[in-house]
C-alpha positions in Angstrom: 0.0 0.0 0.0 1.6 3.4 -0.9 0.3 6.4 1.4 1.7 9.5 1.3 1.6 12.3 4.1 3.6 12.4 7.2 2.2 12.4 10.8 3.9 15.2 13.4 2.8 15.6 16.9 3.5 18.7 18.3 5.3 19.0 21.5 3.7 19.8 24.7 6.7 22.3 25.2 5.3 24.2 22.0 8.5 23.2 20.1 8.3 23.3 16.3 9.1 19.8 14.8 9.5 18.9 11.2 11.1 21.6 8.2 7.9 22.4 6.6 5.3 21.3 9.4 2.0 22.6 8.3 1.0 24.5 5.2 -2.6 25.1 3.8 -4.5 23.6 1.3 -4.3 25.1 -2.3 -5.5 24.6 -5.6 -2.6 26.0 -7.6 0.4 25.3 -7.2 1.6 29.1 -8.0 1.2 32.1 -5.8 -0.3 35.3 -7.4 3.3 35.9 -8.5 4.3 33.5 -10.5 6.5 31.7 -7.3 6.4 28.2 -7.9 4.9 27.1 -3.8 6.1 24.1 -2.1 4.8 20.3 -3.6 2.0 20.1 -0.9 0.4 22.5 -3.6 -0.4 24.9 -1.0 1.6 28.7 0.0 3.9 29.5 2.7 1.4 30.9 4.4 1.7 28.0 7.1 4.9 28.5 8.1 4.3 31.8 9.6 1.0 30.4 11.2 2.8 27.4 12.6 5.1 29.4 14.3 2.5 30.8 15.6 0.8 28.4 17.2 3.8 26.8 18.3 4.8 29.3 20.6 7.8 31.1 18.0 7.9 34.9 18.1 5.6 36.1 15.0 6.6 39.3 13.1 4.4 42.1 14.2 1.8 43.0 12.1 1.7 47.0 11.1 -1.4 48.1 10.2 -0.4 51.5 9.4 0.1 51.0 5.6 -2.7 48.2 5.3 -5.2 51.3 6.6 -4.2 54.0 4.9 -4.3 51.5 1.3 -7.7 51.4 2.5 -8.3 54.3 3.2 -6.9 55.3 -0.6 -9.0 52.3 -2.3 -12.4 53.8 -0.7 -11.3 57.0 -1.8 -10.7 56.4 -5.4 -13.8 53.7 -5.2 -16.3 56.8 -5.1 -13.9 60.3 -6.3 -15.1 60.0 -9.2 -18.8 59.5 -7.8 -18.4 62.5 -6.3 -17.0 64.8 -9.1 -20.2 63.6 -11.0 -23.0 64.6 -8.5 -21.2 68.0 -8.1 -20.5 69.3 -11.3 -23.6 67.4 -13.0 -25.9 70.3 -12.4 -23.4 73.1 -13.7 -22.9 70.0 -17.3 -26.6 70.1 -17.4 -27.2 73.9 -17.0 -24.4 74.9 -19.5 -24.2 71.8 -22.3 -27.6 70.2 -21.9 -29.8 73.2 -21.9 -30.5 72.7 -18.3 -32.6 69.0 -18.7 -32.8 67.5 -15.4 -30.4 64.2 -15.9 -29.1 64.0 -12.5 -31.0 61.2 -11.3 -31.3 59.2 -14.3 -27.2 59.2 -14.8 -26.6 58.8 -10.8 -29.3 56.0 -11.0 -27.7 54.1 -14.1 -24.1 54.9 -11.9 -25.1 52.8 -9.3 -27.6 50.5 -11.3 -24.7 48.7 -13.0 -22.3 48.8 -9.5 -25.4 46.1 -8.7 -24.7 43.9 -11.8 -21.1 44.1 -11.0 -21.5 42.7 -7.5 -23.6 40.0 -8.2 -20.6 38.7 -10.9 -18.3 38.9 -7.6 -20.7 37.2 -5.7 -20.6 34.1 -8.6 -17.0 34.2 -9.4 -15.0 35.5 -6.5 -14.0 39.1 -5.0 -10.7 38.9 -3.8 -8.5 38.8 -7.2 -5.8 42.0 -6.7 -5.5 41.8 -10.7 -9.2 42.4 -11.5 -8.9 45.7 -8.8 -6.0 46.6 -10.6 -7.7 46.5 -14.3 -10.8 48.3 -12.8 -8.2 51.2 -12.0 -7.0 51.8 -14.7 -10.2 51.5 -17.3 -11.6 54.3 -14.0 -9.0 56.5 -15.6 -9.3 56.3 -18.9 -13.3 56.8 -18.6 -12.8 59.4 -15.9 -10.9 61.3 -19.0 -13.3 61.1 -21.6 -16.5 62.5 -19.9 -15.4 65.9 -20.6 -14.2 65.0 -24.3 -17.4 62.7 -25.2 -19.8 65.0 -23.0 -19.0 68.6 -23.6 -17.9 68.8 -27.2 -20.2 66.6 -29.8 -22.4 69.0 -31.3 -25.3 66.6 -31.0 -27.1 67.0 -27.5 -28.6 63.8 -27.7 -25.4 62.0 -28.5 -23.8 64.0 -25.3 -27.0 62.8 -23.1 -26.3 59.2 -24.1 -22.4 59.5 -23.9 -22.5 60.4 -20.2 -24.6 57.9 -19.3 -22.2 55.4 -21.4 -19.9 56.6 -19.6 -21.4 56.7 -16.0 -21.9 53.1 -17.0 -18.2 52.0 -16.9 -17.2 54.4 -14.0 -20.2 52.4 -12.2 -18.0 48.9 -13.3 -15.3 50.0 -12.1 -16.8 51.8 -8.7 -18.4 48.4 -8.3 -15.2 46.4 -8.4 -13.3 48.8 -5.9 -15.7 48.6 -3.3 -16.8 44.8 -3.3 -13.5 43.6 -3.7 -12.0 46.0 -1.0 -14.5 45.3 1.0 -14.3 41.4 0.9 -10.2 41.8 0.9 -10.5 44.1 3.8 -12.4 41.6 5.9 -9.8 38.8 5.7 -6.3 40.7 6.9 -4.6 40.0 9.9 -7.2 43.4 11.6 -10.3 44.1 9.6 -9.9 47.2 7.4 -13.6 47.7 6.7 -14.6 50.8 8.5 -10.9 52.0 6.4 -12.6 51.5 3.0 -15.8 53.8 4.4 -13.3 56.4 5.6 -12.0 56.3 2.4 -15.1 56.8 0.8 -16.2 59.9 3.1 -13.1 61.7 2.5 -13.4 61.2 -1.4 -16.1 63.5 -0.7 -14.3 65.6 1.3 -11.9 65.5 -1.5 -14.8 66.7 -4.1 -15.9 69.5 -2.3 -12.6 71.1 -1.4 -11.4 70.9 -5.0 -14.8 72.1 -6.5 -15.9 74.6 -3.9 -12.5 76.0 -3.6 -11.8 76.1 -8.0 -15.1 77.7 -8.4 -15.0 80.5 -6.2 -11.0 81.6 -7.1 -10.8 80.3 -10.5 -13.7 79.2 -12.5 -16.8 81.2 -12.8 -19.2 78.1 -13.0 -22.0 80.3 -14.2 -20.3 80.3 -17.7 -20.0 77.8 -20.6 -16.0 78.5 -20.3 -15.6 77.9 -16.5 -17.6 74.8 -16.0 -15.7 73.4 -19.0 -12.5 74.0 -16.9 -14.2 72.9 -14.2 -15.0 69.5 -15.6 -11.7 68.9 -17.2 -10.1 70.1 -14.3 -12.2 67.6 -11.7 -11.7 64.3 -13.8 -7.9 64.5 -15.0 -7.4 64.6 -11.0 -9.5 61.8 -10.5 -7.9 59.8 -13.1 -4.3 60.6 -11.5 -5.9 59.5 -8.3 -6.8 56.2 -9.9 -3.6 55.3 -11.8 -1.6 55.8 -8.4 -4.2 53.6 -6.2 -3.7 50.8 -8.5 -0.1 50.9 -8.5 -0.2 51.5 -5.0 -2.4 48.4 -4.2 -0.9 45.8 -6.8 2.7 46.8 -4.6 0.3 46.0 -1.0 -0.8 42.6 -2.4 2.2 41.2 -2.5 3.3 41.4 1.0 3.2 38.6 3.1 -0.1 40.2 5.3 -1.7 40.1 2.5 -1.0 37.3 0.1 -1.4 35.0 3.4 -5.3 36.4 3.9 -5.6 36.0 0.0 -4.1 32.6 0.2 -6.2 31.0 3.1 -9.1 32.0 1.6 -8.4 30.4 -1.3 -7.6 27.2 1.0 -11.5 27.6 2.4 -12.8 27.9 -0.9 -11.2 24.7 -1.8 -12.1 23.0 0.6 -15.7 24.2 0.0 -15.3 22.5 -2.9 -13.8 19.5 -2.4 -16.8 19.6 0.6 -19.8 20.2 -2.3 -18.4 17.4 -4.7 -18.8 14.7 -2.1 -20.2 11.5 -3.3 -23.9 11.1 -1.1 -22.8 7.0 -1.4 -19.8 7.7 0.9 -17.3 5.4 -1.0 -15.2 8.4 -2.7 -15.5 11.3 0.4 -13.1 14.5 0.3 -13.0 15.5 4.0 -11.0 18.9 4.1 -10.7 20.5 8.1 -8.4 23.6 7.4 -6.2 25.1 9.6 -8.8 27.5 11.6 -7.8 27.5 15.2 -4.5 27.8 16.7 -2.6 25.2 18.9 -2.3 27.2 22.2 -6.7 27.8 22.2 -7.0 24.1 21.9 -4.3 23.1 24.5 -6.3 25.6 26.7 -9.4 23.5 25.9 -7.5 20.8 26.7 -7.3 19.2 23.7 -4.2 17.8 22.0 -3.2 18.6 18.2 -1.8 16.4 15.9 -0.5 17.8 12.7 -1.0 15.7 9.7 1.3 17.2 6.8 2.8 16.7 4.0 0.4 16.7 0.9 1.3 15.2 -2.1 3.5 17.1 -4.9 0.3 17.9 -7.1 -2.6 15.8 -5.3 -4.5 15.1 -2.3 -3.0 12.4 0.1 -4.8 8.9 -0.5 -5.4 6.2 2.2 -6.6 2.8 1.6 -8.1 0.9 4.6 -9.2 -2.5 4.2 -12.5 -3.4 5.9 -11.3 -6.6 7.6 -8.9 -4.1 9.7 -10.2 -2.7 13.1 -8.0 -0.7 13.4 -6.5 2.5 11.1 -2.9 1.8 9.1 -1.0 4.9 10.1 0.4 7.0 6.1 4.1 6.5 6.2 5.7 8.8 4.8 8.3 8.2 1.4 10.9 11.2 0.5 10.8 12.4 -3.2 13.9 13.0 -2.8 14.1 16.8 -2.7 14.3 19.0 0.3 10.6 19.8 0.5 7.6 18.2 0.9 6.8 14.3 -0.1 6.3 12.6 -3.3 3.1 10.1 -3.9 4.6 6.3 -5.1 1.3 5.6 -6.1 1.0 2.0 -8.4 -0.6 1.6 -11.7 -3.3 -0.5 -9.9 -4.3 2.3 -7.4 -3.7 4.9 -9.9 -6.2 3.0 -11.5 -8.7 3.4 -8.5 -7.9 6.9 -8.1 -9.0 8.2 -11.7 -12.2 5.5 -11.9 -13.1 5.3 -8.7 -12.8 2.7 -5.8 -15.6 0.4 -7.3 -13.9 -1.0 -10.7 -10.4 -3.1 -10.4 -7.6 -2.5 -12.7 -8.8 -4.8 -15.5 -12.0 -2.5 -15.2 -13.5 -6.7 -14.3 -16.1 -6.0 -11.9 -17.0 -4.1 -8.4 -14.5 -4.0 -5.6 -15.9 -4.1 -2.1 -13.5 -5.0 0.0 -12.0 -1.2 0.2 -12.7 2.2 0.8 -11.0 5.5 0.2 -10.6 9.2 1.6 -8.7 11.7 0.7 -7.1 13.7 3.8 -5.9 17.0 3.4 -2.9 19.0 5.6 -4.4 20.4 8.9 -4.7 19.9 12.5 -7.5 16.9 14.2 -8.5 17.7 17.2 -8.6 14.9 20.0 -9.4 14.5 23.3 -7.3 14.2 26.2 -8.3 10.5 26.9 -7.1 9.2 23.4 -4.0 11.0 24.0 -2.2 8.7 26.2 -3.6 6.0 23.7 -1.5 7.7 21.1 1.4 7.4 23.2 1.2 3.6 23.8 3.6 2.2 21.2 1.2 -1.0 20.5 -1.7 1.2 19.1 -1.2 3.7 16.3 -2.1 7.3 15.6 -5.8 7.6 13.9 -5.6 9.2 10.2 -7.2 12.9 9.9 -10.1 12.3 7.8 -10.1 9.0 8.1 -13.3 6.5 7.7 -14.6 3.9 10.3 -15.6 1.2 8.4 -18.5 -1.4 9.5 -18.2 -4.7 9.4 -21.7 -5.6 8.3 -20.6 -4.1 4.8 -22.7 -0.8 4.7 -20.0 1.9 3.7 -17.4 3.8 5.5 -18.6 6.2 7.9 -16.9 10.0 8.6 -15.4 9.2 12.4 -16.6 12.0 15.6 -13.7 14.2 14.7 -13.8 14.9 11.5 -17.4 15.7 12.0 -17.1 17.9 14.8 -13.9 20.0 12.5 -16.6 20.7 9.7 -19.0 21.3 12.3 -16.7 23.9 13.2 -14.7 25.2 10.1 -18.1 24.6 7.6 -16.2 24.9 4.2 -19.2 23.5 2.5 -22.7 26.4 3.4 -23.8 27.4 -0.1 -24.2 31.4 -0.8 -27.7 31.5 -0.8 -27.2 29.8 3.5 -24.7 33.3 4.0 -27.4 35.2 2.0 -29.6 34.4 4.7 -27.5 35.0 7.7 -26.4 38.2 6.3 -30.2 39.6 5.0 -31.2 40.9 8.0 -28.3 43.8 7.9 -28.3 44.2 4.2 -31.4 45.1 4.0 -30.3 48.0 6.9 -27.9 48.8 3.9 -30.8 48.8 1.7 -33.0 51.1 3.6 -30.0 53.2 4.7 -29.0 54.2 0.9 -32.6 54.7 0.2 -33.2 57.3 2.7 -29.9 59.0 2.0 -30.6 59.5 -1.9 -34.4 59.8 -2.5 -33.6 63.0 -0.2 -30.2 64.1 -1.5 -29.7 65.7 -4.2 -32.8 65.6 -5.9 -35.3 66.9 -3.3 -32.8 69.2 -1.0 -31.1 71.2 -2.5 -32.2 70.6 -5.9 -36.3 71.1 -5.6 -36.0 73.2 -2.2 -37.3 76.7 -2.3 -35.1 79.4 -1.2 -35.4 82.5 0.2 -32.1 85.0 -1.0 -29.6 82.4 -1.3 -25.7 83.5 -1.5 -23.6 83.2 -4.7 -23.0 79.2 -6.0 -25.3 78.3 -2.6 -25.2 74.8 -4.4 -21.7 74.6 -4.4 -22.2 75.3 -0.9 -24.7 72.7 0.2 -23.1 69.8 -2.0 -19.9 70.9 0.4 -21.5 70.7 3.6 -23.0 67.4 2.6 -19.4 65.7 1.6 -17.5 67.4 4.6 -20.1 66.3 7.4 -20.4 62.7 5.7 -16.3 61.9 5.9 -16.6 63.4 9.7 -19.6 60.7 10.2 -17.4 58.0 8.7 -14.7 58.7 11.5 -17.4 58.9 14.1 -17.2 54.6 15.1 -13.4 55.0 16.1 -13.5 58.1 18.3 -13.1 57.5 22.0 -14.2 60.2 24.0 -12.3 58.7 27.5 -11.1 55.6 28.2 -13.7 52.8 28.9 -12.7 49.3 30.5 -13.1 46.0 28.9 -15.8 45.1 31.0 -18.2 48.3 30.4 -17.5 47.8 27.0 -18.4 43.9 26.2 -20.4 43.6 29.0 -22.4 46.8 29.2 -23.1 47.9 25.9 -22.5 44.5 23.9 -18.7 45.6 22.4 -15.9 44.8 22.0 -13.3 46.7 23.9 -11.7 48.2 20.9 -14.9 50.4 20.1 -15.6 53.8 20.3 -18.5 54.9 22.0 -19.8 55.9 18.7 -20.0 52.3 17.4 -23.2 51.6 18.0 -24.7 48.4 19.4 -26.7 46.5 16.7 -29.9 46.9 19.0 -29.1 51.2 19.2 -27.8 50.8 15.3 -31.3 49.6 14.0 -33.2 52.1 16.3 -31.1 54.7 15.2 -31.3 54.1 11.3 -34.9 54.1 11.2 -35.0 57.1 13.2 -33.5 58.5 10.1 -36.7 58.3 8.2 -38.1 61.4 10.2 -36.0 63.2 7.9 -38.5 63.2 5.3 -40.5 66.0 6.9 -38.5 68.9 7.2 -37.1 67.7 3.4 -40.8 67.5 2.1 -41.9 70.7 3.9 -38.9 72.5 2.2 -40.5 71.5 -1.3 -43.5 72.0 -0.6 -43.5 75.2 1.0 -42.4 78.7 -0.4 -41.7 81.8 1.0 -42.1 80.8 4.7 -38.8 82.4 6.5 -38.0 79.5 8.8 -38.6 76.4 6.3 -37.4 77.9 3.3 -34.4 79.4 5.3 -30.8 79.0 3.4 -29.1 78.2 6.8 -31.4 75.8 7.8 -31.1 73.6 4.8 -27.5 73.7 5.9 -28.5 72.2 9.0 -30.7 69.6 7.5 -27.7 68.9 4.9 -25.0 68.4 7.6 -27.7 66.6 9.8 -28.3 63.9 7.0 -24.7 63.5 5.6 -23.6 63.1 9.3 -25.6 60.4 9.9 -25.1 58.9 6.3 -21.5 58.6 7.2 -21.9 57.2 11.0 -24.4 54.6 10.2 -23.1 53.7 7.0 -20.4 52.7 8.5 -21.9 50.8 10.7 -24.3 49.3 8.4 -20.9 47.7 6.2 -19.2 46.6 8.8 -22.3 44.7 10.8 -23.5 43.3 7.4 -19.9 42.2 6.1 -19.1 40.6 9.5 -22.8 38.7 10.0 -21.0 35.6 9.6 -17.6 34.3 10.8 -15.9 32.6 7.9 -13.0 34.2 5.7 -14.6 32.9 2.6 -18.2 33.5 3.8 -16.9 37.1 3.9 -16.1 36.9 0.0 -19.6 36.9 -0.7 -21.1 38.9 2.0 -18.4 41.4 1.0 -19.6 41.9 -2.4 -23.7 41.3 -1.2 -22.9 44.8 1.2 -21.6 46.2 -1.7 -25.0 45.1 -4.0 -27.2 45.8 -1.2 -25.8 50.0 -0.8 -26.0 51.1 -4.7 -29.2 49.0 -5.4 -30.5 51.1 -2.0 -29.1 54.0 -4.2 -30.6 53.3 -6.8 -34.4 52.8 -5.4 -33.7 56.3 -3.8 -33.0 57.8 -7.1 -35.2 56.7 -9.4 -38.0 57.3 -6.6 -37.1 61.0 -6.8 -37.5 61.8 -10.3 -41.0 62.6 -10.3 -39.9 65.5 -7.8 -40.1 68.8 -10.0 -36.6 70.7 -10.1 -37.1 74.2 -8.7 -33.0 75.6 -8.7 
């Protein structure tokens, strides 16, 4: 019989035994760079989280540059949203003899981000070279709205160029923020709140560049000035988005990060391998990855056994006869190189292995008398009382993954702990099963987006009557509403005094690292659809004319900061509780991308709802 793997048992002393002890399961054999990984066909991702867990000194993790490459990817994810809702009007007034197109463009903006999202739900949102390509086409699109959409002679043709082209800035916004959003869920410290940051100060961005350009250097009132304007706004945002991608191709090749991209490409594998199970439980793929460090499960009092190496190019393979009682323990068989194991696999179980366990080598007839598993690199989990078993030199170590067979003939059976390490790691829950863990706080996303844009911009400041306004008092409010929102993005991480551990996780549900502005999910959902009352003073500001107080310049800068604070606060909030409903690294992959369907498709119902609203600046 020829089994390959190796069996290690890690000292009680937390010494680290073996060269290459532990490394996780992968379907390439490649890294994202072309590095040719070790033969277990996984990435050296192990090493460093075998260290770990043996005791060894681990390099600290900085997440200095991790954050602010979040902060930059949020940014760039929405600049050039926001240099399209504030110089839209002024395109419209000047080129489009002042047709109201802002909703129908913003609207098809994030219609499309919704379309993306779903794609990165199907086929993955953590691929760096996809973010990278999204960067650059946001560029080159960012460039031609002000050729495409200022100078054709034809106004219908520049109507249906901007929206052409809101179409592919809404791809690429799409692709920044599910895949940062996913990607930031899965480092070392979760960098989502970094990505909303990001996003509020892209605002912050907009309105100091356009407030500041319009009153010193372009006259936005003219043809000439808001054509400066434009070009201006968008060859900035396309400098922007050049430098992010360059900036995050360089971050995703660090070890922090290609070890988060590379376990969750172990998970997904294993999700795999988990789906394409055989139901007659002759041919079962068992994969337990490497979830849950040594020192937690001594302190549970549990022992670990690491079972490692892999094969060169394919999963381990163990043949138990069913007239055994006991397990045959893999022995291991050098390849003859300094890493890893070989397979020595003969033409007869080669045979088995590529037509299954039921048809000899001849192909003669059904085979009975053996079963098969497949058992991947990882840790099993045992109990204290079959430890000094394991120690007794007449009985041998049990196989990860391994089968108990009956005797009566009725199929292998999956042993108690390799179903209590899928019970815990569940590699295998289908995305509509995270859909439904995670509906709950999308649909907060949902409602949270909706109130935000069926009230900005098209109702206030757009349809508001206005009693004397000031000189570009647009210009004004679109400001207030980007400034306020980036300081409502910051408003989850500010500490107003120092709170213990207790009165944070105990008290108000928290963890101890939260700010007193990061809301409890009970005070989160109270406080979100408290934000609905914001329809009345919006309405009433419609509605009304000449009435001093409602129709009051100043106050609509109070309802405007009011709104965008609380669009940045509990949008924050609302990511980060609907990206972290579930637990899993590759779970997160798909709620990642679902948060990011779930905020423009609430942008998008806001929108659209809104154009029926009549225009009155």
């Amino acid at each position: 019989m020829a089994v390959s793997g190796c069996s290690t048992q890690l000292p009680s002393n937390g010494a680290r035994t073996g060269v290459n002890d532990l490394y996780f399961v992968s379907d390439s054999l490649n890294d994202d760079r072309g590095h040719k990984l070790d033969q277990c066909g996984g990435s050296p991702v192990g090493r460093p989280a075998l260290a770990e867990a043996s005791g060894q000194q681990a390099p600290a993790f900085n997440r200095t540059i991790p954050y602010l490459l979040f902060v930059f990817v949020g940014a760039n994810s929405l600049v050039n949203w926001t240099f399209v809702i504030q110089t839209l009007p002024f395109i419209a007034k000047s080129f489009l003899d002042g047709a109201d197109w802002n909703n129908t463009v913003l609207g098809s903006f994030q219609a499309v981000e919704v379309l993306v999202q779903v794609l990165l739900v199907r086929f993955g949102s953590t691929s760096a070279s996809v973010v990278v390509v999204a960067g650059l086409i946001n560029a080159v699109a960012g460039l031609l709205i002000p050729a495409l959409t200022l100078y054709p002679s034809n106004e219908v043709t520049r109507v249906w160029m901007l929206h052409l082209l809101c179409l592919v800035l809404g791809v690429c916004s799409g692709i920044y923020q599910g895949s940062a959003l996913a990607i930031a869920s899965i480092l070392p410290d979760d960098f989502v709140s970094s990505v909303s940051t990001g996003q509020g100060l892209a605002g912050f961005f907009g309105f100091a560049v356009v407030t500041g350009t319009s009153f010193t250097v372009f006259d936005i009132d003219t043809r000439q000035g808001t054509e400066g304007l434009v070009w201006l706004v968008f060859s900035l945002s396309a400098a922007i988005s050049v430098a992010c991608s360059l900036a995050f191709l360089a971050a995703m090749r660090q070890p922090w990060a290609a070890a988060s991209l590379a376990r969750v490409k172990a998970e997904k594998a294993a999700a795999r391998v988990e789906r394409h199970r055989s139901p007659s439980g002759h041919w079962l793929r068992i994969t337990v990855p490497f979830r849950r460090r040594s020192d937690q499960m001594e302190a549970e009092g549990k022992n670990v056994v690491y079972h490692c190496e892999a094969p060169s190019c394919e999963p381990p393979t163990i043949r138990m006869d069913q007239d055994k009682e006991t397990h045959k323990t893999p022995e291991c068989r050098p390849c003859g190189q300094s890493d890893g194991f070989a397979v020595h696999v003969s033409p007869k179980e080669r045979h088995s292995e590529l037509h299954g366990p039921n048809t000899d080598a001849e192909g003669s007839g059904p085979r009975v008398d053996e079963a098969w598993t497949s058992v991947p690199c990882g840790p099993t989990i045992s109990d204290d009382s079959k430890a000094g078993d394991r120690d007794d030199g007449d009985k041998k170590p049990e196989v990860p993954g391994s089968l108990s067979v009956a005797r009566g003939g009725k199929g292998p059976t999956e042993n108690t702990e390799v179903q209590a390490a899928r019970t815990h790691t569940g590699p295998g829950r289908s995305w509509v099963q995270v859909f439904r863990d995670a509906l709950p706080w999308l649909s907060l996303v949902v409602l949270h987006m909706f109130i935000s844009f069926h009230l900005f911009p098209k109702v206030g400041p757009l349809s508001w009557h206005y009693a004397d306004p000031p000189k570009n008092y647009l210009v004004i409010l679109f400001g207030i509403f980007c400034v306020f929102e980036l300081l409502g993005r910051f408003l989850p991480d500010v500490r107003l005094f120092k709170r213990t551990a207790k009165e944070a996780s105990v008290k108000e549900g928290r963890g101890p690292r939260d700010g007193w502005f990061f809301l409890s999910r009970r005070v989160f959902v109270i406080t979100e659809f408290a934000r609905i009352l914001f329809f009345v003073p919006f309405l009433l500001g419609h509605i009304l004319s000449n009435v001093p107080f409602i129709n009051s310049f100043y106050w609509y800068c109070i309802l405007i900061a009011l709104l965008s604070l609380t669009q940045g606060w509990l949008a924050t909030l609302a990511f980060f509780y609907a990206v972290n409903s579930v637990s899993s690294a590759a779970e997160r992959e798909v709620t990642g991308p679902m948060t990011a369907i779930a905020s423009p498709l609430g942008c998008v119902i806001g929108l659209y709802s809104a154009v029926p609203y009549r225009a009155s600046a």
